[in-house]
N, C-alpha and C positions, 0 to 999 in steps of 0.2 A: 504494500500500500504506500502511498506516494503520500508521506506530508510537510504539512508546510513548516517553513524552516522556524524554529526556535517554539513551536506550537507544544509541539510535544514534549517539551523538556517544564514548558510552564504549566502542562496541564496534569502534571503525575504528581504535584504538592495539592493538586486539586482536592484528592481522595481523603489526602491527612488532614487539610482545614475542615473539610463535611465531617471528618471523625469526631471531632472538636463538638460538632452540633452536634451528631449522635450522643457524644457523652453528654452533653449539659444538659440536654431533651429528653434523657431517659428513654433512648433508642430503644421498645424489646429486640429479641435476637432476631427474628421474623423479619421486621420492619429491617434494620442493619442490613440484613440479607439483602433484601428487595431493595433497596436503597444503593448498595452496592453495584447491583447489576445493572440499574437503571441508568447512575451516572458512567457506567463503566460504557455503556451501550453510546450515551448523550456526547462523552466523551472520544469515544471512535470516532460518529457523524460528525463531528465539530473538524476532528482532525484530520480526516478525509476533503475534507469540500473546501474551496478559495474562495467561498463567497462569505465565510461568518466575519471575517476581519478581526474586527476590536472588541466582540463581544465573545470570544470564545470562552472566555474563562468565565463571564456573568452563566452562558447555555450549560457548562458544564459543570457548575455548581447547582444551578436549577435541576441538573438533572440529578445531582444525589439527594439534594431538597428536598425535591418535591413533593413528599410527604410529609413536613417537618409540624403539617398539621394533625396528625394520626400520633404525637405523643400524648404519653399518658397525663402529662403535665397538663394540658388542654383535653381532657378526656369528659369532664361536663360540660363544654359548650355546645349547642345542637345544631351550632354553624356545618355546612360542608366542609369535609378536610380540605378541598383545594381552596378555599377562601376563606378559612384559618391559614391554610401554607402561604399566602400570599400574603396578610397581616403580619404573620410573625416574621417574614422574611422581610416586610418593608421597615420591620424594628430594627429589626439585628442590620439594618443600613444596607440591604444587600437588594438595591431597587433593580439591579439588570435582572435579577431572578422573579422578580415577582409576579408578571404578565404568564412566564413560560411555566410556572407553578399554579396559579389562579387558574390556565386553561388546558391542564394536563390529566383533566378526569375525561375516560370514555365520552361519557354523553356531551360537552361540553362543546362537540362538534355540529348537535342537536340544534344551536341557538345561534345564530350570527354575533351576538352580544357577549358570548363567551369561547365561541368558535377559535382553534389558534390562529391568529393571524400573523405574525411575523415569523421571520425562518427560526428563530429561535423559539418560538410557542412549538413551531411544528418538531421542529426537534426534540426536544423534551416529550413533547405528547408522543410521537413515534417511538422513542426510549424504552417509553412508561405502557406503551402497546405493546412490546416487543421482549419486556422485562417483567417476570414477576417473581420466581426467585431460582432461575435462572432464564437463558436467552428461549424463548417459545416465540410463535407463530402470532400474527394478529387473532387470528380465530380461536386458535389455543388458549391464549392469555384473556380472550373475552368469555372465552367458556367457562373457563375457572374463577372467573370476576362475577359473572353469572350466577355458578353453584354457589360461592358465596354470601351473594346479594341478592337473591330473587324477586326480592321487591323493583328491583331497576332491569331486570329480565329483557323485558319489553324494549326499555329504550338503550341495552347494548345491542342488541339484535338491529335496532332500528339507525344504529350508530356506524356498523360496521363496512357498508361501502362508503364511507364518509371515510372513514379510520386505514381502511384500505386505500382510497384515493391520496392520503395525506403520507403515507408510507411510500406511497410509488412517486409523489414529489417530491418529498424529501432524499430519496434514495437516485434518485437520476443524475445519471452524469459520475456517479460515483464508481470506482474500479471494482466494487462487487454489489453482489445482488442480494434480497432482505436474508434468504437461505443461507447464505452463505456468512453474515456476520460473525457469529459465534467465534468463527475460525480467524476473522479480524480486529479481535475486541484489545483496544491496547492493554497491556500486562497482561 
């Protein structure tokens, strides 16, 4: 894989700063995991493609993020975890994360209003389709989001050529294809 010059060397302190929030947020082991593979995912597309520039390091901490609202510490608020992870990240001062964390749930594609829209939402959201604890399939990872959550059933189902569309734009132009990531995940 072809990356850009100095990207990769800035983006592997990436994983030890999100440990930093795993610890202080009372990461469970679960969450850590999932968390893991997502920026690890978020972190490959970043360092693949010439078009993120200046924002790489903001997409690839959103992508270990992106849960930071599914700690226990905020565990009675009856807000959405991605608009908790969005609050708590525009605290902790880390505003390039907070768009691609706010629209990095399944359905989120459902709404133009919370839809990703920057390449950086899209990535993230793509990560967090592609990651749950480890690297699966968009349909994989919505099935088991799914069994889960069968209250939202209906609109992963209703989400998933949206979610597929969003995968095969974010992945264009890149030197491998969504199957084959696993085999390109930096570290």
């Amino acid at each position: 894989m072809r990356l850009r010059k100095g990207v990769n060397s800035e983006l592997t302190q990436i994983s030890t700063e999100a440990e930093r929030f795993f610890d202080r947020y009372a990461y469970p082991d679960w969450l850590r995991a999932h968390s893991l593979v997502v920026g690890r995912i978020a972190e490959t597309l970043v360092a693949a493609r010439d078009d993120v520039g200046s924002a790489a390091r903001d997409v690839a901490l959103a992508g270990y993020l992106h849960d930071i609202g599914k700690s226990p510490l905020v565990a009675g608020d009856a807000r959405e975890h991605n608009e908790l992870s969005a609050l708590i990240l525009a605290a902790e001062g880390l505003a390039g994360a907070v768009e691609p964390a706010r629209r990095h749930a399944i359905y989120t594609v459902l709404d133009p209003a919370t839809a990703p829209a920057t390449l950086a939402d899209k990535i993230v959201y793509v990560a967090d389709r592609r990651g749950g604890l480890r690297v699966e399939s968009v349909a994989v990872r919505a099935r088991g989001t799914a069994e889960r959550h069968p209250g939202f059933a209906a609109q992963i189902e209703r989400a998933l050529p949206a979610a597929n569309a969003l995968e095969a734009e974010v992945f264009s132009g890149l030197p491998f294809a969504p199957d084959e990531l696993e085999g390109h995940l930096i570290r």
